[in-house]
C-alpha positions in Angstrom: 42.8 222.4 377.8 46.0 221.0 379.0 48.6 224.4 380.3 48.7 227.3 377.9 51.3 226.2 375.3 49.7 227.6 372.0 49.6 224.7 369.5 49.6 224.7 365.4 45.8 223.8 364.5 45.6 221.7 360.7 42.5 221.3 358.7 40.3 223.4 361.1 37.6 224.9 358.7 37.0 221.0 357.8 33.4 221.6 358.1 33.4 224.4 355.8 33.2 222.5 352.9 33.6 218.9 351.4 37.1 219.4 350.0 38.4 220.9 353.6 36.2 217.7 355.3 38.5 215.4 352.9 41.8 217.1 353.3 41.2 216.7 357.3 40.3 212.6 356.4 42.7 212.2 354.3 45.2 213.5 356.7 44.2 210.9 359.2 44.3 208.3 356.2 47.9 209.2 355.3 49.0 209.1 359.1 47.6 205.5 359.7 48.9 204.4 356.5 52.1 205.7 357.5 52.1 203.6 360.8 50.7 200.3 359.3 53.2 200.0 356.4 56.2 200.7 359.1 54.7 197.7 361.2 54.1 195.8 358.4 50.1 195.5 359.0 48.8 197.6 355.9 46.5 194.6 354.3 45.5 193.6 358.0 43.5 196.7 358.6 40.0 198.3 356.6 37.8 201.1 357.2 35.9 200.2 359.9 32.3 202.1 360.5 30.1 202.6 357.6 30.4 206.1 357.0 34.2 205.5 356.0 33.5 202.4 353.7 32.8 205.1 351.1 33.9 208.6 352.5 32.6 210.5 349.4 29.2 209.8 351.5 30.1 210.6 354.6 28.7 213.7 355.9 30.8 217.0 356.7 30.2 217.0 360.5 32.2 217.0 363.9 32.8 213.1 364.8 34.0 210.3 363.3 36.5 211.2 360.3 38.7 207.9 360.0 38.6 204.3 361.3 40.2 201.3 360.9 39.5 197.4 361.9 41.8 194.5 362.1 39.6 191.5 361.7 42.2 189.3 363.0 43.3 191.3 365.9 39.8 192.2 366.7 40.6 195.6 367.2 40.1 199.0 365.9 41.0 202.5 366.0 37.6 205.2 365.5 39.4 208.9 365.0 36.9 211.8 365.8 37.7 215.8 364.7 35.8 218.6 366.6 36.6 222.4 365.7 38.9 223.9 367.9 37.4 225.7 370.6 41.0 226.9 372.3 44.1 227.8 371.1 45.8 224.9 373.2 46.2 221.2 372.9 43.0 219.7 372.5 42.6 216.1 372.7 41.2 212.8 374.8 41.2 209.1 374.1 39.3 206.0 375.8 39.4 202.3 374.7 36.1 200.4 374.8 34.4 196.9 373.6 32.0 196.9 370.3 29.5 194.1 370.7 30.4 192.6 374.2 28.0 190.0 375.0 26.3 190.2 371.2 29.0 189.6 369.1 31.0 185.7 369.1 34.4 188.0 369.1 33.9 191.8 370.2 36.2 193.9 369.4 38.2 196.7 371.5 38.5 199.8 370.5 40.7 203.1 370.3 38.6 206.4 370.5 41.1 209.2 369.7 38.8 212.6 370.0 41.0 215.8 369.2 40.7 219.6 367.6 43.9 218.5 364.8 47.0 220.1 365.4 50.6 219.3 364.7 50.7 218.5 368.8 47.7 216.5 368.8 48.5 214.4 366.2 51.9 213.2 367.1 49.9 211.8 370.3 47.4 210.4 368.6 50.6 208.8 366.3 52.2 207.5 369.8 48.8 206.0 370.3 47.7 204.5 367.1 51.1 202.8 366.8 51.3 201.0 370.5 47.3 200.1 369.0 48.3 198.5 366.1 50.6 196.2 367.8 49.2 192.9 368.8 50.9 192.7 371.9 49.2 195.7 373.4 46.1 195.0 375.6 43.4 197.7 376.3 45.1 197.9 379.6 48.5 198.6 378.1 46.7 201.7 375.9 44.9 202.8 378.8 48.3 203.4 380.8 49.8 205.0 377.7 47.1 207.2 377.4 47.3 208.2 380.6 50.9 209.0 380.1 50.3 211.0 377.0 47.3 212.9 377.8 47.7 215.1 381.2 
């Protein structure tokens, strides 16, 4: 709900059916992929949350569709769909800590929550890439996001 610019919606009747669920997952798969064998981190990152250890058993519903962990960045990215409910940009994103004070090494995280359209995935790209770098802090995404998301 960001201005009135119309955007180009993908995968939107994902909750239709399985096959449209996978097509809208295996968009997100094919994105990250994408970014991880340009920065040369593709065997450093595994799905992260159990429902996308096996995604033939993940249920067809509005939330999580794609993660990803970095063990040894102790880091990872969590990608939730919703249906669009406009037809404008739809799309928020938050970092948090997993664990803190539980787990020996928590591990920060990248929420990316969007309706998936051409517009919001090429922020959620400039997002996952800065992410993925090791260099980037939760406070460097934070700023980013706060560039990229009016």
């Amino acid at each position: 709900m960001f201005g009135s610019k119309m955007v180009k919606h993908l995968h939107k009747e994902f909750l239709l059916s399985r096959e449209q669920y996978d097509a809208a997952a295996n968009y997100w798969q094919k994105l990250c992929e994408e970014i991880l064998v340009k920065k040369g981190q593709v065997d450093s990152w595994r799905p992260w949350l159990g429902i996308h250890q096996d995604r033939a058993s993940a249920p067809v519903e509005e939330g999580a569709i794609y993660s990803l962990h970095s063990h040894a960045q102790k880091k990872a990215i969590n990608i939730e769909q919703y249906p669009p409910k406009t037809q404008e940009l739809e799309i928020s994103a938050m970092v948090d800590t997993f664990g803190e004070g539980v787990l020996e090494n928590p591990i920060e995280y990248l929420t990316i929550c969007c309706s998936l359209s051409e517009e919001s995935a090429g922020i959620a790209r400039s997002l996952i890439e800065s992410w993925v770098s090791e260099e980037t802090t939760a406070s460097t995404i934070q700023s980013l996001i706060a560039k990229l998301i009016p």
